[in-house]
Each structure stands twice: as C-alpha cells, then as structure tokens.
C-alpha positions in Angstrom: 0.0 0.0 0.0 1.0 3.6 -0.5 1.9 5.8 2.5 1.3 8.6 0.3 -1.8 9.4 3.3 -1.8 13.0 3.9 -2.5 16.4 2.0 -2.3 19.7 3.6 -5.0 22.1 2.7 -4.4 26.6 2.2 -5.1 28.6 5.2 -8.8 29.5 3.5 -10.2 26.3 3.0 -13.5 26.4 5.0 -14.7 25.8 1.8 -13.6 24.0 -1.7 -14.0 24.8 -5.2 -13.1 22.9 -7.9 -9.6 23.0 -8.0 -9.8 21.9 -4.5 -12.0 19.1 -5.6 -9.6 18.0 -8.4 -6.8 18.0 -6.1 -8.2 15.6 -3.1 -10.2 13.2 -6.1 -6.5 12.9 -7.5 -4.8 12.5 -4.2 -7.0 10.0 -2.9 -6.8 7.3 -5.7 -2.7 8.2 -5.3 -2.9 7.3 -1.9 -4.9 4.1 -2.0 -3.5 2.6 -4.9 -6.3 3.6 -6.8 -8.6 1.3 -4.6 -10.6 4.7 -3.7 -11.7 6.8 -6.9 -14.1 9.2 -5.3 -17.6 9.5 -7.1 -19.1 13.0 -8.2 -21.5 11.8 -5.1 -18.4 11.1 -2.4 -16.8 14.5 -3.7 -20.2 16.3 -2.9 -20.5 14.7 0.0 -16.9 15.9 1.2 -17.7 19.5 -0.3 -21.0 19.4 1.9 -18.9 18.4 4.9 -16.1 21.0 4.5 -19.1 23.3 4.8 -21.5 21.9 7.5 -17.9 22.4 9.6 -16.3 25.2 8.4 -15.6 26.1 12.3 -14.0 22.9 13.1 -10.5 21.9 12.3 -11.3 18.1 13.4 -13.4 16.4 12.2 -13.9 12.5 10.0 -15.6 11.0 7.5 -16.5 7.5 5.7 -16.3 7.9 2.6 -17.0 4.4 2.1 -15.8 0.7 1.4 -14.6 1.5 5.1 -12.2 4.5 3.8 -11.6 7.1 6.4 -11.3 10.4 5.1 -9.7 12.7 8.5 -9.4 16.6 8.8 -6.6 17.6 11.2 -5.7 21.4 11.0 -4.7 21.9 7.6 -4.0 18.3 6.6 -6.4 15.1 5.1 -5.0 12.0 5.9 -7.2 8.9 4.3 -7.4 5.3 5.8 -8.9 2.2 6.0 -10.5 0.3 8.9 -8.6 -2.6 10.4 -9.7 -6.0 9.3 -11.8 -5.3 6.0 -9.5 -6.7 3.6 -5.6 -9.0 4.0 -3.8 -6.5 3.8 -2.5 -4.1 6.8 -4.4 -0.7 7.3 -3.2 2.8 6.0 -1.5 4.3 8.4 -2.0 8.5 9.0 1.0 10.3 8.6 0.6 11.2 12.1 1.1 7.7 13.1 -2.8 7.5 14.4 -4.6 4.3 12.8 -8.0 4.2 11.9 -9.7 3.5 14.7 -11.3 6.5 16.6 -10.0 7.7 20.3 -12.7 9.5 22.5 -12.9 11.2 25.7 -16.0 11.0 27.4 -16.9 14.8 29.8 -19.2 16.4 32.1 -20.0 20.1 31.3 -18.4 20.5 34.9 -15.3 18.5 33.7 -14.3 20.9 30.4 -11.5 23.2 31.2 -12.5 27.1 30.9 -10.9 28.2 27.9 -11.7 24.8 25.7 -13.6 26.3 22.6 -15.7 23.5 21.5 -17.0 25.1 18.3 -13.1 24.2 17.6 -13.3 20.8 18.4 -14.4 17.5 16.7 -17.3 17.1 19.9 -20.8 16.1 19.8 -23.3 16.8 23.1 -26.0 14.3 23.8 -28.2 15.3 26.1 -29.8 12.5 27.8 -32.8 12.3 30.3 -33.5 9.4 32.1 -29.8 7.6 32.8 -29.4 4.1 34.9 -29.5 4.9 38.5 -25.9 6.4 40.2 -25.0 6.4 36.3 -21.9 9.5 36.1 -19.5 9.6 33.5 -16.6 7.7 34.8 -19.0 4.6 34.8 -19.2 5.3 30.2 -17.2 3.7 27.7 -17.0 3.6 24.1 -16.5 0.2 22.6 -17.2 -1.4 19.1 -20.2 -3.3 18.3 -18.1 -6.3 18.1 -17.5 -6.0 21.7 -20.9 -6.2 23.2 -23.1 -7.9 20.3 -25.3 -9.4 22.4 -26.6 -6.4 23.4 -29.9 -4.4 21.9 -30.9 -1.0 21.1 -33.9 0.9 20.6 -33.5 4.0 18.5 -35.6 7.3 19.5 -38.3 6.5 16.4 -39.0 3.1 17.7 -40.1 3.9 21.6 -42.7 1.7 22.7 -41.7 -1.4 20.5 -39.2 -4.2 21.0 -35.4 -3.4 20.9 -33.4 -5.1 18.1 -29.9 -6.4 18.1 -27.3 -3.6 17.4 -26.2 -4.9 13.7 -30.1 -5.8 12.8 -30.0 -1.6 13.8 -27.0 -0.7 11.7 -28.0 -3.1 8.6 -31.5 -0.8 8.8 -29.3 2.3 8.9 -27.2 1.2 5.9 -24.0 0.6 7.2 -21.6 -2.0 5.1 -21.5 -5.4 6.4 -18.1 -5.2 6.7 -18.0 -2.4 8.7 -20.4 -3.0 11.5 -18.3 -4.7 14.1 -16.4 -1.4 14.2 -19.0 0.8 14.7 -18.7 2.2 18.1 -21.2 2.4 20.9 -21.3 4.4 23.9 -22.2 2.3 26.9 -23.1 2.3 30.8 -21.1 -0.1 33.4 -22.3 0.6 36.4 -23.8 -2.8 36.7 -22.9 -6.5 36.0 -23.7 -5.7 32.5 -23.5 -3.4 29.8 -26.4 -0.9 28.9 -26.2 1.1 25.6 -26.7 4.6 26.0 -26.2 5.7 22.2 -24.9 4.1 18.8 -22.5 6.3 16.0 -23.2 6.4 12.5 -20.0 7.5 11.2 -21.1 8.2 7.4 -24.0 10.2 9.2 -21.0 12.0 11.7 -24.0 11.3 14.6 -24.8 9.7 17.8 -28.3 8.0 17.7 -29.5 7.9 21.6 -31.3 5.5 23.1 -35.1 5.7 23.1 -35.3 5.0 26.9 -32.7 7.6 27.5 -33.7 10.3 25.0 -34.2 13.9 26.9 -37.9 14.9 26.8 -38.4 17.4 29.4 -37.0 19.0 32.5 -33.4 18.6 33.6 -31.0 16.9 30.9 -27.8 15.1 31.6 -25.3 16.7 29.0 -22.3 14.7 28.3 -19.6 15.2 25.2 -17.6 13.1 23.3 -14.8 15.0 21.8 -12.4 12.6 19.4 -8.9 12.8 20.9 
C-alpha cells in the first residue's frame, strides 16, 4: 500500500471549489493505490462536509468501502478500517490508525478556555440515565465487543429493541463495517447498557429511546475525538 496518506490544505479552505476538488479526487486514488476513486457523489458529499464544519478543524468521514477520510488542521490524511481486507491498514501520517480515540466529559469536567465550536465534539443530552449512572462509569466500545446487546432507537419507543447490527443493517451501514462501529455504553452494573450508537457516514450519535431527553433537567455529556 501507498503511504502517500496526507494532503495539507491553504489557510482559507473552509470551503472547496473545484480545483480543491480535483486535487483531493487525484490525491485520494494516489494514496490508495487507486482502490478509492471518489464518485461526483463522495466528492459532494466531502464539499457538503467541508461546509456543514467550516468552524471545526477536526473532524472524519467514511467515505465508504470503510475509507476514512480525516481533517486535522490543515491536513487530510485517508485510511482504511482494520480488518476489511488482508492487507495491513493505512497508516495516517501522524502515526494515528483508523480507529477513533474519545474522551467521554461532564459540562463540569471541560476546562475554561476549551472552545468547543473548535473541536471534533458532539453533546447528547440525555434524560432518564441508569441509576448512580456518572460519566466515569461510560465507555466507548465497538459493536463487536458487546453484540449481544440491543438498542432501541428514538423512532422506535414503545416497541421491542433489536440487536445492534439488525439496527446498523436498517441504517445502511456495510456489512463489513459493522463490528467497528462504536457504541457508547453504561457499566455501572454487571452488564452493559447502551446509551447511544454512532453512525460515522452520518458524523452522529443515535441515543437510546429509553434515554432520549424529553423534558426538565438533561444530563449533557460530550464526546470530543482525541
């Protein structure tokens, strides 16, 4: 594989045109050995992302087949998830792999001068939380880790929960790519509960029906990518 991974963008690209475009279509079938040739859709896509963040210097998308496409600062690195073909993963110029570190806060736990409209964060605000659940008791692990369990998205309150994949195959997400999709869970008990479920391609957290804030107080926690 080519280690040809990252391309640094100009100071003004909060946005791309279409010599931007060109220039990250070209670079990406460089870098993968031509296993990634990024569609009109992917490049719109990438455009649309570029745009939705243009306050964020952090940020990652899949851009599918399991390719990783990562914003940090001024560079784009592309890789591949672990395990979806023989051959060892892409590795980031910046000697990160793939896979996804997160740290999991309190709004009492973020330091005073952390700007989080700079940050690759998400808040979920949750309502009713297992009892004594606090923060330190959360844990982000991959589906393959707790498959056992089930989920009940927010649109399906009231009915029966459904095993996490039989969730992901209804949200579209590559076979191949669902034991590596990440889950936010609670372990403040003898087992597992799943608080929320990330849709990478969607770049959001789908909370729990049973936990989804409705009214009064909300429990606000944030996942920032490390």
């Amino acid at each position: 594989m080519s280690t040809e991974s990252v391309l640094l963008l100009s100071d003004d690209s909060d946005t791309i045109n279409v010599v931007h475009q060109e220039a990250i279509h070209l670079w990406a079938a460089r870098s993968t050995n031509r296993e990634l040739i990024l569609s009109y859709d992917q490049m719109q896509r990438i455009k649309q992302q570029f745009e939705t963040f243009s306050t964020k210097l952090q940020w990652t998308l899949d851009v599918g087949d399991c390719w990783i496409l990562q914003r940090n600062g001024r560079a784009l690195s592309i890789s591949k998830r672990k395990g979806t073909d023989g051959d060892e993963p892409i590795e980031q110029a910046t000697g990160n792999e793939a896979s996804l570190a997160w740290e999991i806060l309190s709004m009492n736990d973020l330091p005073i001068n952390l700007d989080l409209s700079k940050e690759a964060s998400y808040n979920l605000n949750f309502g009713n939380l297992p009892p004594a659940t606090n923060v330190s008791e959360m844990t982000i692990k991959q589906v393959k880790d707790v498959n056992s369990l089930t989920f009940t998205p927010p649109w399906r309150k009231g009915r029966s929960a459904v095993k996490i994949k039989e969730f992901l195959r209804g949200q579209k997400v590559p076979l191949h790519c669902r034991d590596d999709s990440l889950v936010l869970c609670c372990s403040n008990g003898p087992l597992d509960s799943v608080l929320a479920i990330y849709l990478e391609e969607k770049d959001t957290w789908i909370i729990h029906a049973d936990f989804v804030h409705e009214k009064g107080d909300a429990v606000t926690v944030i996942l920032k990518r490390i």
